[in-house]
C-alpha positions as a printed NumPy array, in Angstrom:
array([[124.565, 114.409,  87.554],
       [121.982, 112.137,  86.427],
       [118.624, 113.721,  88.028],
       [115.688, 112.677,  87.269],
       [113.091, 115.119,  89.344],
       [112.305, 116.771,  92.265],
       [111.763, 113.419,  94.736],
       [110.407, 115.563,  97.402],
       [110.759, 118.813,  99.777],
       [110.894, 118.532, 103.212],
       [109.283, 121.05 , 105.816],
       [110.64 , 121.152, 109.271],
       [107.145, 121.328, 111.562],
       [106.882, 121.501, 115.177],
       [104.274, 118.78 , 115.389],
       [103.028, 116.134, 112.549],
       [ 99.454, 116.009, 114.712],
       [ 98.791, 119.668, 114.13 ],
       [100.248, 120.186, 110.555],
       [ 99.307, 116.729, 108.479],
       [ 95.017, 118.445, 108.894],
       [ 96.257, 121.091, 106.702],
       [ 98.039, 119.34 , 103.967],
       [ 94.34 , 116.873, 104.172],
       [ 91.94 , 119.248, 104.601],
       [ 93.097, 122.358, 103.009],
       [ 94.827, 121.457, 100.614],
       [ 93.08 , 117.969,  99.694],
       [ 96.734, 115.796,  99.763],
       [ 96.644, 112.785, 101.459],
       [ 99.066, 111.667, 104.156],
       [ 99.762, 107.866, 102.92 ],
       [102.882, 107.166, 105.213],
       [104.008, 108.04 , 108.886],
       [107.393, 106.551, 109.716],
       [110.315, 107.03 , 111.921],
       [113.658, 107.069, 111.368],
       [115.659, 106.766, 114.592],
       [119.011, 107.512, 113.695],
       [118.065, 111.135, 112.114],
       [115.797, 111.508, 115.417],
       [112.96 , 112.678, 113.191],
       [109.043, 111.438, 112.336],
       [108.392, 111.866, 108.671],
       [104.488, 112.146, 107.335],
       [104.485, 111.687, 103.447],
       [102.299, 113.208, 100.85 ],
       [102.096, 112.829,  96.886],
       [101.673, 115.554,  94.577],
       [102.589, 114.555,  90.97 ],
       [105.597, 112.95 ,  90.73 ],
       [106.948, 114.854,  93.508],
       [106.592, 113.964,  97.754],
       [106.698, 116.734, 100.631],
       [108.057, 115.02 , 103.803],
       [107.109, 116.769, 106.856],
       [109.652, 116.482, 109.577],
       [109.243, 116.364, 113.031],
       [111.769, 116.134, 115.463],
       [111.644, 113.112, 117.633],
       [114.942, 115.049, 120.039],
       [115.182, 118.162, 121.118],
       [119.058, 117.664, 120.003],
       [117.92 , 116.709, 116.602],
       [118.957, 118.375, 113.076],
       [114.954, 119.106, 112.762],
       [114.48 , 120.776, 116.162],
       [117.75 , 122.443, 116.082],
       [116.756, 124.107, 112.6  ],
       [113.399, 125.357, 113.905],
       [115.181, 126.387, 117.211],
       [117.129, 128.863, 114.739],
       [114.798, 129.36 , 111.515],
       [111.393, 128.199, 112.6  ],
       [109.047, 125.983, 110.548],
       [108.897, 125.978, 106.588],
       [111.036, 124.498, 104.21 ],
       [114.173, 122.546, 105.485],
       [115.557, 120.781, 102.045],
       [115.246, 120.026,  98.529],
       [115.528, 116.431,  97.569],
       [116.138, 114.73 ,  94.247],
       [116.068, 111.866,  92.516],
       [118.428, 109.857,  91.117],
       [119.877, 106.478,  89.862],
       [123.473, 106.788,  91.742],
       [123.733, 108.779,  94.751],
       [127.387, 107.534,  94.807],
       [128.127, 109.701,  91.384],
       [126.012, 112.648,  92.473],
       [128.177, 112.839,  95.602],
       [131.575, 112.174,  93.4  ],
       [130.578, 115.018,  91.237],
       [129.545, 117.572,  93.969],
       [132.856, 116.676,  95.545],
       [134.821, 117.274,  92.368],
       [133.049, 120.532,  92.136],
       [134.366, 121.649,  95.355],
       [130.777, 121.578,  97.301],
       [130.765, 120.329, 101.084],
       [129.33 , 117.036, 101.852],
       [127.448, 116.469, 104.827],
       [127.38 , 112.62 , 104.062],
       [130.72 , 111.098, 102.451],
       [128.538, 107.707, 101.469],
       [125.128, 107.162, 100.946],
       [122.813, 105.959, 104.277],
       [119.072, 104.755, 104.072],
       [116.358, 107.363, 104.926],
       [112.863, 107.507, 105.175],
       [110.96 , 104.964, 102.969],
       [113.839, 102.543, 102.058],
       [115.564, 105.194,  99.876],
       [119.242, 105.931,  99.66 ],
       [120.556, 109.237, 100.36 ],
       [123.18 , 111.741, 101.131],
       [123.047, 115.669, 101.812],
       [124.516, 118.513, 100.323],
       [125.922, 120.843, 103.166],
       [123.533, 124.219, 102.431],
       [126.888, 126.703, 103.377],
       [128.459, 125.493,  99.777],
       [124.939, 125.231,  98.108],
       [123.204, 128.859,  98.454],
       [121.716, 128.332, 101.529],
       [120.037, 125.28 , 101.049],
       [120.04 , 121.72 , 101.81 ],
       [120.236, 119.67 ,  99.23 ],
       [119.516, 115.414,  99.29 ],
       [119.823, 113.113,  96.99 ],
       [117.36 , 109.715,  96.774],
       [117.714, 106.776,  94.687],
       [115.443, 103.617,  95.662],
       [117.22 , 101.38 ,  97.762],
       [117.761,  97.559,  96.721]])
């Protein structure tokens, strides 16, 4: 697999309102994006740190992936993203390897970037995504 870094790690929250003052104000990040994406029923709030994002998720359905995972874990970290320049090969090779895929193809996600997931039963527990910049 051709990774290049650790594109971001996304937190599951309850509510962006009442967690984005702590990532400011505590711990001096800035939030520079707030966007929606509808089909994963989720708000995203985006902060840079390096080279590397966190994405803090909040669920815009109570039927969503994000509220169902802090319906059963609670807040705190919900996946491990990384970057790369072929999603397609990453999920070839994690096929070949035997791992299960919860996306088959690659999708768009949050700021224009292609991804697919990792399902975290065949990857120690956690959920792993794959970015590469969209065209």
């Amino acid at each position: 697999m051709d990774l290049t870094h650790i594109e971001h790690i996304g937190i599951a929250v309850k509510s962006l309102e009442e967690a984005i003052p702590y990532y400011e104000n505590v711990l001096g990040l800035k939030c520079y994006k707030i966007e929606e994406v509808a089909d994963q029923k989720v708000k995203t709030a985006f902060f840079r740190i390096g080279e590397t994002k966190i994405e803090l998720l909040e669920s815009t359905s109570p039927e969503g992936p994000v509220a169902q995972f802090i319906e059963k874990r609670g807040e705190g970290v919900h996946h491990i993203a990384f970057a790369t320049s072929s999603v397609k090969d990453c999920l070839a090779k994690a096929e070949a390897e035997g791992l299960r895929l919860i996306d088959k193809a690659p999708r768009k996600g949050a700021e224009g970037l292609n991804i697919a997931f990792l399902h975290p039963k065949s990857t120690m527990g956690v959920l792993t995504e794959f970015c590469e910049k969209g065209e």
